[in-house]
C-alpha positions in Angstrom: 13.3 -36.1 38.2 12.4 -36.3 34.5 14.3 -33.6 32.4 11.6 -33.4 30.3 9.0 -31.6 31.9 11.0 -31.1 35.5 8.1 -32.7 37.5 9.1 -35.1 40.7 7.9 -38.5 38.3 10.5 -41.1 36.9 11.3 -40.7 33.3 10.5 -44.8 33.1 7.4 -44.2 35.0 4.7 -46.0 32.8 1.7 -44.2 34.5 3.6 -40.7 34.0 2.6 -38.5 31.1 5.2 -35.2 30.5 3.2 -31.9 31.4 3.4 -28.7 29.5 5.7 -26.7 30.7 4.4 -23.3 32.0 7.6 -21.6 31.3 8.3 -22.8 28.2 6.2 -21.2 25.1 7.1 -23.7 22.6 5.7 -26.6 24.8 2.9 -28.4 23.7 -1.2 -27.6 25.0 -2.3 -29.4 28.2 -4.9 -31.9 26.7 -8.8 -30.7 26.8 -11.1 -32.1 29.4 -13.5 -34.6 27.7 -16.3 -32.7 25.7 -14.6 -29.7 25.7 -14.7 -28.0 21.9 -12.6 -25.6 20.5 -14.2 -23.3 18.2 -12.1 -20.8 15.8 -13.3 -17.0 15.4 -12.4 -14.8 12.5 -13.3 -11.5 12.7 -12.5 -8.9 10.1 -10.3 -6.6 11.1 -10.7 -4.8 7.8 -14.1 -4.4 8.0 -15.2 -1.2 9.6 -12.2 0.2 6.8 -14.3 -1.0 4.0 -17.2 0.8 5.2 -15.4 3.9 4.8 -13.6 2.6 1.6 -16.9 2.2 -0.1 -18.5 6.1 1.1 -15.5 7.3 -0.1 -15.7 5.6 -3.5 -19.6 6.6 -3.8 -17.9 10.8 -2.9 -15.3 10.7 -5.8 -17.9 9.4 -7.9 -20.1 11.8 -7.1 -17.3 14.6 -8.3 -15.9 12.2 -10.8 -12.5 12.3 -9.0 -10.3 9.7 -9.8 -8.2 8.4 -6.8 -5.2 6.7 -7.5 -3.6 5.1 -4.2 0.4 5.5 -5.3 2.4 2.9 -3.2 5.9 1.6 -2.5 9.0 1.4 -0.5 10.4 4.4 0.9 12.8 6.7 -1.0 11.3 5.0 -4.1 10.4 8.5 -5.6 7.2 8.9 -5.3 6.6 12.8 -4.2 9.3 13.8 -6.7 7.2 11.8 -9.6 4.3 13.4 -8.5 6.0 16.8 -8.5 7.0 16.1 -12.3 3.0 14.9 -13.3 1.6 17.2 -12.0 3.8 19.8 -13.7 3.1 18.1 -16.5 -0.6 18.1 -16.1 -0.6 22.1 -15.8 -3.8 23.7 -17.9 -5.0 20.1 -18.7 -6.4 18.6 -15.9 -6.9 19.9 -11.7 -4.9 17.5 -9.5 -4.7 17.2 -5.7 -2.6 15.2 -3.4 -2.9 13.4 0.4 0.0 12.7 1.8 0.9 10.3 4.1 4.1 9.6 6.1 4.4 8.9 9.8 6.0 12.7 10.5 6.8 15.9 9.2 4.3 18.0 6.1 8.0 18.1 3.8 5.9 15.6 0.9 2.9 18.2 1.2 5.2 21.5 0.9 7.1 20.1 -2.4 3.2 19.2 -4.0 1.8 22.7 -2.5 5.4 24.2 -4.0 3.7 23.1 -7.9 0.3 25.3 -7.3 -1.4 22.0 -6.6 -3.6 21.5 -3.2 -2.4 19.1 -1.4 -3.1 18.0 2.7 -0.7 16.0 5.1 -2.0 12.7 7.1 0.7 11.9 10.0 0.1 8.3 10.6 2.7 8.8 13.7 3.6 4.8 14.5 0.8 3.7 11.5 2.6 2.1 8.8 0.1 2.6 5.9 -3.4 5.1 5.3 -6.7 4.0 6.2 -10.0 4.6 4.6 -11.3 6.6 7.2 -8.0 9.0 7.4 -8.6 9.8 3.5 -12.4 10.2 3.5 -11.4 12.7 6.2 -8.7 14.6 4.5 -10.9 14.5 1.1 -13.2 16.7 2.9 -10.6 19.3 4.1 -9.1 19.4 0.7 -12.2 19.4 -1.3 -10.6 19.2 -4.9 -12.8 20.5 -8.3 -14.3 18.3 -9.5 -12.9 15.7 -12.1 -9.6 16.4 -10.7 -7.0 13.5 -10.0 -6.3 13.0 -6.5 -3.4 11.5 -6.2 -3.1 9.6 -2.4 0.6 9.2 -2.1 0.8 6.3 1.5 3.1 6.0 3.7 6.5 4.0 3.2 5.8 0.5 3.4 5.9 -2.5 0.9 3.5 -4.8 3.1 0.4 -2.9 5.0 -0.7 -0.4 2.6 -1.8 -2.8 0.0 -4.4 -4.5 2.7 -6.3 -1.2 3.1 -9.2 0.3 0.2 -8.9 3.6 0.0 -11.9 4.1 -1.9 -9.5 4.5 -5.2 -9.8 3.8 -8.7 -6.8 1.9 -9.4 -3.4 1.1 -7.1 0.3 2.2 -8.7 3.2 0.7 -7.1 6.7 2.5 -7.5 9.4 0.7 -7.5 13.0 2.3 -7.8 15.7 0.9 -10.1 18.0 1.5 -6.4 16.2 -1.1 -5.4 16.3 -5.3 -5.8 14.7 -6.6 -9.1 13.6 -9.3 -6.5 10.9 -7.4 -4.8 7.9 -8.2 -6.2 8.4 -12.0 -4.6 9.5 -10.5 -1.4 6.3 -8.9 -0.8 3.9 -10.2 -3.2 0.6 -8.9 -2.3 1.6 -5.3 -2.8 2.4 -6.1 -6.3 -1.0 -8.4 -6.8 -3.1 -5.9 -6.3 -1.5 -2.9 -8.5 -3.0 -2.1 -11.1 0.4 -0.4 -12.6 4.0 -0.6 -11.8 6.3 2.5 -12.4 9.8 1.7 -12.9 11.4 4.6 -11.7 14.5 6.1 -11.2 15.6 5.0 -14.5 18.2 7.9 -15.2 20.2 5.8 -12.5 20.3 2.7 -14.5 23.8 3.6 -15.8 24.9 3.7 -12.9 23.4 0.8 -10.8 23.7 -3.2 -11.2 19.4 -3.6 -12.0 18.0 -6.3 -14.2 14.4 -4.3 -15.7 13.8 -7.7 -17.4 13.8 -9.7 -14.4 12.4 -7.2 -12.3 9.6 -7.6 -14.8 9.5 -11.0 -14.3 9.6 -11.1 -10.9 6.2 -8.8 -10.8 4.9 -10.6 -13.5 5.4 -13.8 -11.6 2.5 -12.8 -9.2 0.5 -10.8 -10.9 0.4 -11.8 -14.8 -0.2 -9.3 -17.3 0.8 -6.1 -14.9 1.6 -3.5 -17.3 4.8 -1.1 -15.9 6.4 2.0 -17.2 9.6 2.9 -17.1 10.1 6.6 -15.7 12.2 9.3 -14.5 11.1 12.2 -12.5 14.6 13.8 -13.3 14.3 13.5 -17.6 10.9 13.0 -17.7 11.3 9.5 -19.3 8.1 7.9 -19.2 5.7 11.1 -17.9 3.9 11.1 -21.1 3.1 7.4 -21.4 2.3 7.4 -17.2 -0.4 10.7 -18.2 -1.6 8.8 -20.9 -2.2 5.5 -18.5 -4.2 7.9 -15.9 -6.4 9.5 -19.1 -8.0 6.2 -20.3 -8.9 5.5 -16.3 -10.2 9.0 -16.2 -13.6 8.6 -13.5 -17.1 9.9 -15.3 -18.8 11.9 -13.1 -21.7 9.7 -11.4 -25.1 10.6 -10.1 -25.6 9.3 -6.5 -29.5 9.1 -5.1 -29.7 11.2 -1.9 
């Protein structure tokens, strides 16, 4: 018996060729019958999302809201850094927040808690927002116009950065709790921000992180990435973050009906 492919054939058979083996995943294909093809299909997935990205976009226009699709890792401090701008932004701009996370409304509560609207998306085993979920939730929450609408995703270093939103510009937090090495972990997540928030950094006393070669690290794959150092806890930062979201401030836009 050949130990190969367990078939009844000698293992010095000349005429014998080793079949795949059925039970074995890592085996190689069966070969093709003559003038069969094979033909490769990409479909994308992300399609029917970018329809609803781009209606989205055309609605905040419309209202000159400017979206800002906040991203990261979990416990990076995002809702608390929201908490803190938009406390800061009191009497000078409207803001409003989504919120996404798998369960619970807590995220929604603390914005609500600052005077700000704000609506909850459960994604329940989704690991990032879709377009389709925000367009949605835009509508419930209806913000004035010109506000910032903050859309705070879900908890996640790797889907959320596939997915338009519709937004003006994506922030990625990242947490001085966290490796300086992240931004070459997962690379696309920091390619496509358009600003990196440092944050966390009343903790730097207190925790073994490089900012330079954090910096590097981001810098590595996507050059020129301008970050901020913040705190939600001192304020560190807040003013220089506000200042950042004023010169992207969205003019209103007329849209043919």
């Amino acid at each position: 018996m050949c130990t190969t492919c367990g078939c009844g054939n000698g293992r010095d058979d000349p005429e014998h060729r080793h079949a795949a083996n059925p039970l074995a995943p890592w085996s190689a294909p069966a070969p093709l019958d003559q003038g069969t093809r094979l033909v490769s299909l990409e479909v994308d997935v992300l399609e029917k999302n970018d329809r609803y990205a781009a209606a989205n976009r055309t609605a905040f226009a419309a209202q000159a809201i400017q979206a800002i699709n906040v991203m990261s890792s979990p416990g990076s401090g995002k809702t608390s850094l929201l908490v803190r701008t938009i406390e800061a932004m009191r009497g000078a701009r409207p803001a409003a927040v989504i919120e996404g996370d798998q369960e619970t409304a807590r995220d929604a509560e603390r914005i609500r808690a600052t005077g700000a609207p704000a609506t909850q998306i459960n994604t329940g085993k989704g690991c990032h927002l879709d377009a389709q979920a925000v367009g949605r939730a835009f509508a419930t929450l209806a913000p004035a116009a010109g506000s910032v609408l903050f859309i705070e995703n879900v908890g996640n270093l790797v889907c959320p950065a596939a997915f338009d939103l519709g937004e003006a510009a994506k922030v990625v937090v990242l947490s001085v709790t966290e490796g300086e090495d992240k931004p070459l972990k997962y690379p696309e997540m920091f390619r496509v921000a358009s600003l990196l928030l440092l944050n966390k950094a009343d903790l730097l006393p207190y925790v073994d992180f490089d900012v330079e070669f954090a910096l590097q690290c981001a810098r590595r794959v996507n050059p020129g990435l301008p970050a901020i150092l913040t705190s939600a806890k001192t304020g560190v930062g807040i003013d220089e973050w506000l200042d950042w979201i004023e010169r992207g401030r969205t003019p209103r836009v007329a849209v043919a009906r």
